[in-house]
N, C-alpha and C positions, 0 to 999 in steps of 0.2 A: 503494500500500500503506500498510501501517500498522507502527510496531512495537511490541512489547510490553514493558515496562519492570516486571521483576519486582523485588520485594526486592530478590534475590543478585542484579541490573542482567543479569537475561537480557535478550538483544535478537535480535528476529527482523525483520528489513527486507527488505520487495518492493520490489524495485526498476522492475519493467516496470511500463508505461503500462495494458496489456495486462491486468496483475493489479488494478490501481487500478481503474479501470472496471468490471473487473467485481466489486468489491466494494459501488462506488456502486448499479452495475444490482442488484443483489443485494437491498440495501438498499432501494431502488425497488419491487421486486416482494414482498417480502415484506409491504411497506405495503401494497399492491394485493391481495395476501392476506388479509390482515388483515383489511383495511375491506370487502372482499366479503364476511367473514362473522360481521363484527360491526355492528350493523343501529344502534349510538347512533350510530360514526362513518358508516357510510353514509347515515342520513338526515338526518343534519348536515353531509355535503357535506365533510368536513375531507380536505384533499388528499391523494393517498398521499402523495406527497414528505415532506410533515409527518408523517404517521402512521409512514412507517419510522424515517425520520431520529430522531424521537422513542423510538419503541420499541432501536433500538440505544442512544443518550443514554443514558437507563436503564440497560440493561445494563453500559455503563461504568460510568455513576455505584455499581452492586452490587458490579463490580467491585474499584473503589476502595474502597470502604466497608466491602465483606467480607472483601476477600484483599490488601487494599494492591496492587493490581494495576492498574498504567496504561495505557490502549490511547492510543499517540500516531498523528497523522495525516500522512501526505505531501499538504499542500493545493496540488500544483501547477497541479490543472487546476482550481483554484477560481475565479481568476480571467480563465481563458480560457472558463470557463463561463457567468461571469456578462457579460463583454464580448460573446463571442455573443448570449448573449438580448437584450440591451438593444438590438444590431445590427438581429437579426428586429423589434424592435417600428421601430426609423429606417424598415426595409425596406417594414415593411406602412403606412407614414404618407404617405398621399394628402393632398396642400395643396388639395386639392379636396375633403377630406372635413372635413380642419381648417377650413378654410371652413363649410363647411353644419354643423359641429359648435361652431365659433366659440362661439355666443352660451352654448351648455349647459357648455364648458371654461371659459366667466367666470364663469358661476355659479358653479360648482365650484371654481373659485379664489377668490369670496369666501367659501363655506362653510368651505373649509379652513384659509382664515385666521381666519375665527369660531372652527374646534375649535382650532389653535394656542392662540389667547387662552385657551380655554376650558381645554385643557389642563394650559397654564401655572399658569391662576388655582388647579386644583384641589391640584395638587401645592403649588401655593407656600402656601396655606390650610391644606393637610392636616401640611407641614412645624412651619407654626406657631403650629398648635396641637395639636403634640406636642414641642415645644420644641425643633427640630429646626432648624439654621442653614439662613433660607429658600434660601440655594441649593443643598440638598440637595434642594428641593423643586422647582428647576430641571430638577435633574439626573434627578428622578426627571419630569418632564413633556415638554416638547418635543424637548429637548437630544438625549435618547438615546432616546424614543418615536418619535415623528416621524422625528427624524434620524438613528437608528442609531448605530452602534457610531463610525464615521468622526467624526460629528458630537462625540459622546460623547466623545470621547479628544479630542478636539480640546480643547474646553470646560473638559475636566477639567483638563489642562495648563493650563490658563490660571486654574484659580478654585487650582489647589494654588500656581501662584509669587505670587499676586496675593494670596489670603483663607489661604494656609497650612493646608489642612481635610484632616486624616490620613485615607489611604485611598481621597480619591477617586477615580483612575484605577479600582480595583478595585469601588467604587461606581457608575460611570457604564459599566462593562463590563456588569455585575450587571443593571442597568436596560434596556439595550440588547437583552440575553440572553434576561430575562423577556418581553421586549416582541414579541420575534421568535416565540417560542412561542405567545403569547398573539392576536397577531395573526393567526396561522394557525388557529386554534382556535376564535374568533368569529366570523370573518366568514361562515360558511360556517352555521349556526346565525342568525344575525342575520338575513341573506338570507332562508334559507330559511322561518324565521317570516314575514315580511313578503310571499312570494310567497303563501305557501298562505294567510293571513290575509286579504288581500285576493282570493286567486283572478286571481292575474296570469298571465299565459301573454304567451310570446314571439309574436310578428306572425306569422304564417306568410312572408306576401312579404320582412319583414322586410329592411330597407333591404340587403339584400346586393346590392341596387343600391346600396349601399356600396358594391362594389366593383365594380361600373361595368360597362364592357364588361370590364376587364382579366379578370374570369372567366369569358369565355366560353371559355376554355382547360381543358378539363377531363380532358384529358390525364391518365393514372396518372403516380405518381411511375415514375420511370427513373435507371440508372444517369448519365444525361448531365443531364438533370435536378439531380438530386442534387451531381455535382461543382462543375455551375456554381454552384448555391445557394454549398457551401462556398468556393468561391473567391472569388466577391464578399464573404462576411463575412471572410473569413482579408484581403480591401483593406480593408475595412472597419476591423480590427482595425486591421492595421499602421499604415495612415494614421490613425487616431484615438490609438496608443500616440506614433507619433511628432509627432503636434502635441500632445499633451499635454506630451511631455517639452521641445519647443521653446517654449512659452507658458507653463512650469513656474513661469519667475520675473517673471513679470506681478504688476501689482499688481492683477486680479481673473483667479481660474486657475479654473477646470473639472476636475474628473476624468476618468481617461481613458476612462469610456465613457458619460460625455457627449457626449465627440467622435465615437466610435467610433458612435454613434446618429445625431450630426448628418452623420454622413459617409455613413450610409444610408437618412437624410431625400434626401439632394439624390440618392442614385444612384437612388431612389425616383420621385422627381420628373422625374429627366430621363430615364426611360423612355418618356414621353411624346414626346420627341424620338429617341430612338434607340430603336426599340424591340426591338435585336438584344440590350442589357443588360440585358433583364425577367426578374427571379427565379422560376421556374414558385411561383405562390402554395401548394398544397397542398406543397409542396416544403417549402419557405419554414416554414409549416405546422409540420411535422416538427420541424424542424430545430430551432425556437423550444421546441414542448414538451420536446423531449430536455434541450438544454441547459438549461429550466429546472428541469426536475426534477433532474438530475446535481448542479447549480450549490446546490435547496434538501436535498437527501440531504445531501452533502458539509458544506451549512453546520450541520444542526442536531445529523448525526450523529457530527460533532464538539464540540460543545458541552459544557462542563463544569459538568453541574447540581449537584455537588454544591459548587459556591463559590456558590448560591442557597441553599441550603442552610443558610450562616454568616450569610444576610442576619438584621440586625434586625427584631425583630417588627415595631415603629412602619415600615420601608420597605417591607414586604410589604403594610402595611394601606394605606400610600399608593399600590402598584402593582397593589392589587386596586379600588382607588377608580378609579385611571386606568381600569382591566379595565371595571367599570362603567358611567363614563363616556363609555367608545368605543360601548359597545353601544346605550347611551341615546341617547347624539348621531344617532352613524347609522339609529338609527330611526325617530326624532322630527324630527331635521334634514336630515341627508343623502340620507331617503329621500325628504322630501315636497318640498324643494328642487328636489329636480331632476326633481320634477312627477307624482309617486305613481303611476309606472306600475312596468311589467316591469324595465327599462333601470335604472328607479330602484335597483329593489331591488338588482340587481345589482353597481350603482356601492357603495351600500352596503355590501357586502359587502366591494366593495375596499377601501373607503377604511378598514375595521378593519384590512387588513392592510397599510396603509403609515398609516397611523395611527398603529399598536401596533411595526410594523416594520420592513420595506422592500417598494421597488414589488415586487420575484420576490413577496414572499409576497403581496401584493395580484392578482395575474394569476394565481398557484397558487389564491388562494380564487375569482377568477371562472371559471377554468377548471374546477374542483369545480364547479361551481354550473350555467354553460351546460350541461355533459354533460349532466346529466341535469334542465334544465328547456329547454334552449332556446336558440338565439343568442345576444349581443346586442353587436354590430357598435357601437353606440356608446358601450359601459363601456368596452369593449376599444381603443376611440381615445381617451376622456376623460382614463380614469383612469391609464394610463401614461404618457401625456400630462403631465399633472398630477405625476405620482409623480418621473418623469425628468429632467425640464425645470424643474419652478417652484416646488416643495415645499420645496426647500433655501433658494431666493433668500427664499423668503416667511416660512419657519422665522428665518431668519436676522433680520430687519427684527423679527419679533415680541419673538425673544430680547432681542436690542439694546434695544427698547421696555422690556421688562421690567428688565433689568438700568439704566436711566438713571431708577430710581426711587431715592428717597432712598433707600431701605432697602437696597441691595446697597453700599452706601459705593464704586463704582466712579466 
């Protein structure tokens, strides 16, 4: 649930699990509503997830703005939603497919480090020559685009005891926020230019010999089915919460569902040997879209657009440059990079949305996208790939790069 926080401190609080879920699913279908019959957002591909979660936003934000009226969130299953999904993507990650996808994941990892730089350079340009302390212009590029909100707070702690810069917690929140929006919003648009432009159509055989013999199981989902899915992600979980909190105080840590991913890479993999532990895949399937739609409703449709709102004109004009520049990258570079087919565009598409936001909203915009043009079995191993595993390590190396220039006085 949620409560509502009036003037006179009315307060109404759900407490059941039972009422929260179905406020998320609500939120969900009403997107699905929506976009089935409004034809900008359907032939732009923008996910429902994004389209409900947004369409409530709003309504708070009128809320607030009209009647002083605050709708606050119970975000407990936010984090069990988003641990789930990044599970299903460990689950469906064949080291025989990371193999045969090998050489197109290095590509993609030097393009992303191309947009980092690229990223960087624009904010940090745009900051100063609007007279703006260039590491506002940081903050406005990789820190909280690329990195997200995590990354962003992190950064932000560190440039407020270091450079003393008022406000910027609530500056790299702000950045983060827009970025998440915006990332779901393009990609799906971007893509979708680039397929019909060129006339690209998915393989028909289409490597779902990707998925090897393991799918010759074609089984409907089933109640038993189903349990076992959830019970290897609920190992999955547990053992990934608790090596994260055992390797908390390393001097290099992980978060916790990086592990919770690497812990269903290997149960993945050793199904090969045991094969009584294999996740029925359409199962799997399932399991993956729910929780990410839940995990992207929950994130946007709590969101507080009206502190975008208060932003400065001069950082709107730097984070519609960034807007710009994601769209132009991905389809000048990130499409022909990875070799101007169907796959490409695809990838494309994701990489606006961990580009601009996080990997959920980059597999929200490819999963927009597949429905309704087609497979493609190798965005769907590349770019989470990329988004889960090496975005952060390589975010991070750029930052560092950037900030050991004379001009940050660090």
């Amino acid at each position: 649930g949620f409560h509502w926080i009036a003037p006179a401190g009315l307060r109404v609080c759900s407490q059941s699990y039972s009422n929260r879920l179905l406020r998320y699913i609500m939120v969900q279908r009403v997107g699905a509503a929506v976009q089935a019959r409004v034809g900008f957002l359907r032939d732009n591909n923008i996910p429902i997830p994004v389209v409900g979660g947004l369409l409530f936003a709003v309504l708070t934000t009128v809320l607030f703005l009209g009647l002083d009226l605050r709708i606050g969130f119970d975000m407990a299953l936010k984090e069990p939603m988003m641990l789930a999904f990044f599970t299903t993507i460990g689950l469906g990650a064949d080291f025989r497919l990371l193999v045969k996808g090998g050489p197109r994941l290095l590509i993609f990892g030097t393009v992303c480090v191309l947009y980092l730089i690229v990223q960087d350079g624009l904010g940090l340009m745009a900051a100063l020559s609007m007279d703006l302390h260039p590491l506002v212009g940081l903050l406005s590029g990789s820190i909280t685009l690329s990195g997200g909100h995590g990354t962003g707070a992190a950064y932000a702690e560190q440039f407020a005891d270091v450079q003393n810069i008022a406000g910027v917690m609530e500056l790299a929140m702000a950045c983060a926020t827009f970025g998440l929006i915006l990332g779901g919003l393009i990609g799906g648009p971007v893509a979708g230019r680039l397929i019909r432009m060129h006339g690209l159509e998915s393989a028909s055989s289409h490597e779902s010999a990707v998925r090897l013999e393991e799918d010759k199981d074609h089984t409907p989902i089933s109640a038993d089915t189903l349990l076992w899915c959830l019970f290897v992600i609920l190992v999955c979980l547990i053992g990934g919460l608790f090596l994260a909190k055992a390797f908390g105080g390393a001097a290099f840590t992980l978060p916790g569902f990086i592990w919770c991913l690497m812990i269903g890479v290997g149960l993945r993999n050793l199904e090969h040997l045991v094969p009584k532990i294999a996740v029925h895949r359409p199962t799997l399937d399932m399991v993956a879209s729910m929780s990410l739609y839940i995990f992207l409703a929950m994130a946007l449709m709590s969101l507080r657009l009206w502190e975008l709102l208060s932003l400065a004109g001069p950082l709107l004009v730097m984070l519609l440059i960034q807007t710009g520049g994601m769209a132009l990258f991905a389809s000048l570079v990130t499409f022909r990079a990875m070799g101007g087919n169907y796959d490409s565009a695809i990838i494309a598409g994701g990489h606006c949305g961990f580009g601009m936001g996080a990997t959920p909203t980059a597999v929200a915009n490819m999963e927009a996208l597949t429905h309704r043009y087609g497979p493609s079995p190798q965005a769907f191993l590349v770019v989470p790939l990329m988004g889960a595993f090496f975005i952060d390590f390589l975010n991070a190396l750029v930052i560092q790069g950037y900030l050991a220039l004379p001009l940050f006085g660090f």
